[in-house]
N, C-alpha and C positions, 0 to 999 in steps of 0.2 A: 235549380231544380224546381218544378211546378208541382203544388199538390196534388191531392186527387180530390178533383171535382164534384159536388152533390151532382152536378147534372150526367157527368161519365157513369157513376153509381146507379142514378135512376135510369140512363139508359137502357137500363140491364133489367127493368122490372118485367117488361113484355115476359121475356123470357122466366124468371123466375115466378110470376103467376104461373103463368102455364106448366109450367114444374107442380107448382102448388096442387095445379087442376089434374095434371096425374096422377102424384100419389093420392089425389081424396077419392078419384073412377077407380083405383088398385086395391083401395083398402077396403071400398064399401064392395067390390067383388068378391076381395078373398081379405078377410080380416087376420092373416098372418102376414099380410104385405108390411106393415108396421113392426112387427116382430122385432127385439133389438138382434138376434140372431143373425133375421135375413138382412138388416140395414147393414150389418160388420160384414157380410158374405157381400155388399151392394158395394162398399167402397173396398173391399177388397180386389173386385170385377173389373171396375172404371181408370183402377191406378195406371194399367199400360195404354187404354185408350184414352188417358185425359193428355200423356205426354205425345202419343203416337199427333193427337191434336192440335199441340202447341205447334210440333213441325211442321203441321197441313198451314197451320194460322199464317205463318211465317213465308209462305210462299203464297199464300192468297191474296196476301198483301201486296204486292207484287203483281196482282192482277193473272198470274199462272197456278201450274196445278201439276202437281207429282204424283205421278200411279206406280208409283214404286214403291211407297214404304210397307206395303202390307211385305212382298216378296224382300226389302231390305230387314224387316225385323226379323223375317224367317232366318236369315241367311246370319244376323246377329246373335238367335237363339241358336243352330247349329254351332256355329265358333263357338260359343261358351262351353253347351257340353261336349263337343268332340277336344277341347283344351282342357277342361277342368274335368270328364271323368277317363275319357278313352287317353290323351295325353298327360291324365295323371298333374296337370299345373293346378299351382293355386287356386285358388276362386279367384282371387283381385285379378290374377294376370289373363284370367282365360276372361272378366270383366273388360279387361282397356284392352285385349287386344279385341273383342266382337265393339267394342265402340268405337275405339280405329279405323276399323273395318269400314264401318255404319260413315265417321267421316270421309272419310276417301273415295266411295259410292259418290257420295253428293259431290265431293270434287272435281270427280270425273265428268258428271251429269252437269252440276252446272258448268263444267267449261267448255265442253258440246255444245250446250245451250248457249251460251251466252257467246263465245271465239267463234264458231261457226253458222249459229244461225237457227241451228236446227231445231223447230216448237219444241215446247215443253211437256205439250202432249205424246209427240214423238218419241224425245229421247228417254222421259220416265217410261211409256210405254213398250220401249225396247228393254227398259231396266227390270221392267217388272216379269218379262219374260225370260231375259239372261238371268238375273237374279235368282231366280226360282231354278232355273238349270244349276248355276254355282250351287245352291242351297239343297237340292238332291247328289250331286256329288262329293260336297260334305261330309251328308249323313250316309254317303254309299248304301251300300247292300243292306244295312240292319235296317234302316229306315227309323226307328225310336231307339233313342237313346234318355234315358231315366239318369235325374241327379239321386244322387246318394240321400236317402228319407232325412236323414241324421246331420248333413253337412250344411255347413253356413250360410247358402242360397237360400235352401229349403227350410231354413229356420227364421231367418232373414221374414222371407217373402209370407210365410203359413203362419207364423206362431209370433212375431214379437208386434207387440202393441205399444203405443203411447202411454204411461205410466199416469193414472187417473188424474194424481195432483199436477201433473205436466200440461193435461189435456183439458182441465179446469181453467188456470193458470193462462196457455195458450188461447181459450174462448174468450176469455177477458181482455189478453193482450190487445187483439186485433180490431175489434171498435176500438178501444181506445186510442190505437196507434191512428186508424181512421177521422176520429174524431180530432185528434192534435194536428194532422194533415190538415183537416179541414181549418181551424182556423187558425193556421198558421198561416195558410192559402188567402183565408179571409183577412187579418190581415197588412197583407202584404196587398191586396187590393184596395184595403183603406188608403193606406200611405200611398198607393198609385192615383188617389182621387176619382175609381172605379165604383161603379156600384153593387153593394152588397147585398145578401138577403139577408134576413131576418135571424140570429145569430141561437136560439132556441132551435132552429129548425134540423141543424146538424147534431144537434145533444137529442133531440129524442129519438133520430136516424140511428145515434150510435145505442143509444137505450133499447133498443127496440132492436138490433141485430144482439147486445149485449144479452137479452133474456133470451133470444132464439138463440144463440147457440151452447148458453149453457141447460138448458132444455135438451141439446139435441146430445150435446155430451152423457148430459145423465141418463138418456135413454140406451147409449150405446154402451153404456160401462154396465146395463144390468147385461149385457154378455162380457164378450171379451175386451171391447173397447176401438178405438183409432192403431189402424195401423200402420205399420212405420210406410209403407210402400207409399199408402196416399198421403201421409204428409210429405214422403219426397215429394209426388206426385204435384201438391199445392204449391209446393216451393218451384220448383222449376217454372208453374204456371205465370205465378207471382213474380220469379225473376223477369223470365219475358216479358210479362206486361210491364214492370217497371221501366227496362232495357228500351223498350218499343214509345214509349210517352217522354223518359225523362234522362235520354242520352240522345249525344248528335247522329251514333249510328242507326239507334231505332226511329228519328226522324226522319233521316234520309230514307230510311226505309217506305216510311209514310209518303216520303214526297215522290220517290220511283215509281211505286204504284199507285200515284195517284195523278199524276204527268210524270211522263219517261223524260219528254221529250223537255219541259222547264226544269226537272231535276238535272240533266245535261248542260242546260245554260247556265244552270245556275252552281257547274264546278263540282259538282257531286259525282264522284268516280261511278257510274252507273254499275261497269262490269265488276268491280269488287265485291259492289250490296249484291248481283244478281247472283254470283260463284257464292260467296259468304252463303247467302240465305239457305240455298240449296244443300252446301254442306252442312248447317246447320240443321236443317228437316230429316236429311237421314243420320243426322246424329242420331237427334232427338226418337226417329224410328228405332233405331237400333239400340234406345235405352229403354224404347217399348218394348222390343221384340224380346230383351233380355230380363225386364219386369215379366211379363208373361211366364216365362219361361219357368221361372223359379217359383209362380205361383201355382203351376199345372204341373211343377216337378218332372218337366221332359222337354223335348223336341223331336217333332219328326217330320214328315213331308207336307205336313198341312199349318205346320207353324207359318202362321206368316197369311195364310190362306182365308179361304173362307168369306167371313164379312168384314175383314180386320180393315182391309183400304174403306170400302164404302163409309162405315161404322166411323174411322175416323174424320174422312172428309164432311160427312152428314154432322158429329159434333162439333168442326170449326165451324161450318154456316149456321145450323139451329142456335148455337150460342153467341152468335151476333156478329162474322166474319164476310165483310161484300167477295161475290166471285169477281168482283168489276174491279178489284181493287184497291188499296188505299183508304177504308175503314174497317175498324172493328172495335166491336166492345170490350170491358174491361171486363178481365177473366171468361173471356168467349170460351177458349177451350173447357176450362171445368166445367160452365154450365153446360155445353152441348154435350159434354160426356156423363154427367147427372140424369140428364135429358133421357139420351140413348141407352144410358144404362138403367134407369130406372125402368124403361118401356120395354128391354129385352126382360130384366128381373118377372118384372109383372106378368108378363105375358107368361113366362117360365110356368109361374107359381098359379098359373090357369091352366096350363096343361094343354095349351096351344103349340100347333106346329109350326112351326119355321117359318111353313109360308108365311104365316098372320103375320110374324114379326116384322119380315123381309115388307109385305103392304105398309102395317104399318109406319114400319121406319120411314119407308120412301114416299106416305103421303105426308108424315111432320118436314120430309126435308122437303119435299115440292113449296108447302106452305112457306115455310122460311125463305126459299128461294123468290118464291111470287111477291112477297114482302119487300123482300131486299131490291129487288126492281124494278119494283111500284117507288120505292122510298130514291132510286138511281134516276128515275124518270123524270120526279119531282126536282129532285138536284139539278137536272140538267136545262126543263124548263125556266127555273129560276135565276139560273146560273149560277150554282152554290158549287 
């Protein structure tokens, strides 16, 4: 298993200034954009769009593109409540069976795609329309259906937070787990007779996230604090990215979408990573659609709807995910969903309408885009 890289990390800075450069345009607009309030209502917002992300990641990677998850989360939030309040089941059961559901979608889709042929623009394209038909017949006639105020979704999703000394604790952990990657990374490049950097340079990297995040901790516990949703939210992030860098599957993955055609040669079951991934995306939708759900305490016809596809596809790319395939950066999805969701907050808390957001959104994703194949064009000149 390979560490994680000072240069994979700085990858990641473009993006995080420009984070930085938002929230300082938000806060000198409207001075409650800092607010520990609105920051706990901010990751509360981003938790079903950072995962709906990770699945966009995952088939990006792959060089394709799914327009089904906004209509597959919908159809995962109907299964929950039409099983857990109208069917009277558990919460767990009316849980596995809309993430069932969520994989089976993608099973379907990707073995279309990949057994017959058929683009990937197509077959999501027809999902996103089926889909949304399944997800109105669902909810039939009432059209919203409301979880119980009082039941374990809705206390889950609204009310339970990370416990302060956990959330301390946890800010501490993670440089330091970073910083033992790092020279543990380091090294093991020693002993390769590789060259190193400067071995200061990864301790004040981890010194320097260590003070930002418990900064950001204590800001947020003068409200309610971290809540449970977005550290699922970071963990699933965190899994995939691990999954994708420091396993054979998430290699091959890399290597699919980044030649199809030498991953072929070189014995990598192509059609298994392209069915897998695909199942995996609408999992991952369908863990969004059911995050969502339990944080809005409903489902109705427009779950699912809206800006949720766009919204997710725009934080795989702005957080560092090529459309061309076969890169991305480390925790792309969280940051594009930071991204996206801090510009929708912001805008909120100005008292702008929809449209501004909808511009705005789609000139940071145009920028990110134009980046991304400016940096493809470069590659391909050089022949990287």
């Amino acid at each position: 298993m390979k560490g994680v890289r000072l240069g994979d990390l700085m990858a990641s800075a473009p993006v995080v200034i420009g984070l930085i450069i938002i929230v300082i345009v938000f806060q000198s607009l409207n001075s409650t954009f800092l607010n520990p309030f609105n920051l706990v209502n901010l990751l509360l917002q981003i938790a079903a769009l950072g995962v709906l992300a990770t699945g966009v990641t995952l088939v990006l990677m792959l060089g394709e593109i799914d327009l089904s998850i906004g209509s597959v989360s919908g159809v995962a939030a109907a299964i929950l409540l039409v099983t857990n309040v109208r069917d009277e089941r558990a919460a767990w059961i009316a849980v596995a069976f809309a993430v069932l559901a969520g994989a089976l979608i993608g099973l379907i889709q990707g073995s279309i795609f990949t057994k017959v042929g058929v683009p990937s623009f197509i077959v999501t394209l027809a999902g996103l329309l089926t889909w949304q038909g399944v997800q109105l017949r669902i909810l039939g006639k009432q059209g919203t259906i409301n979880l119980p105020p009082n039941g374990p979704l809705v206390e889950l999703a609204q009310f339970r937070f990370l416990p302060h000394n956990g959330a301390i604790a946890l800010a501490a952990l993670i440089p330091l787990l970073l910083l033992g990657l790092q020279l543990w990374n380091r090294q093991r490049r020693v002993k390769a007779g590789l060259e190193v950097g400067p071995i200061w340079w990864p301790v004040v990297v981890a010194a320097v996230l260590l003070v930002l995040l418990e900064l950001i901790v204590m800001k947020l516990y003068q409200d309610r604090g971290i809540p449970w949703t977005f550290v699922f939210m970071v963990a699933i992030v965190a899994i995939v990215d691990w999954m994708l860098r420091h396993t054979r599957y998430g290699r091959q993955i890399f290597a699919v979408g980044g030649n199809i055609e030498a991953a072929r040669r070189a014995g990598i079951n192509v059609n298994w990573i392209r069915i897998s991934v695909f199942t995996l995306c609408s999992t991952l939708a369908a863990v969004g659609g059911i995050i969502a759900a339990m944080r809005l305490g409903f489902a109705n016809q427009q779950s699912g709807g809206g800006e949720t596809l766009i919204n997710a596809i725009a934080a795989a790319v702005i957080g560092g995910t090529s459309l061309f395939g076969g890169r991305t950066r480390r925790f792309a999805p969280l940051l594009g969903a930071l991204v996206i969701g801090t510009i929708a907050n912001g805008l909120e808390l100005l008292s702008l309408s929809s449209d501004v957001r909808l511009i705005v959104t789609g000139v940071v994703l145009l920028a990110a885009v134009v980046i991304d194949a400016l940096v493809q064009r470069n590659r391909t000149i050089h022949g990287r």
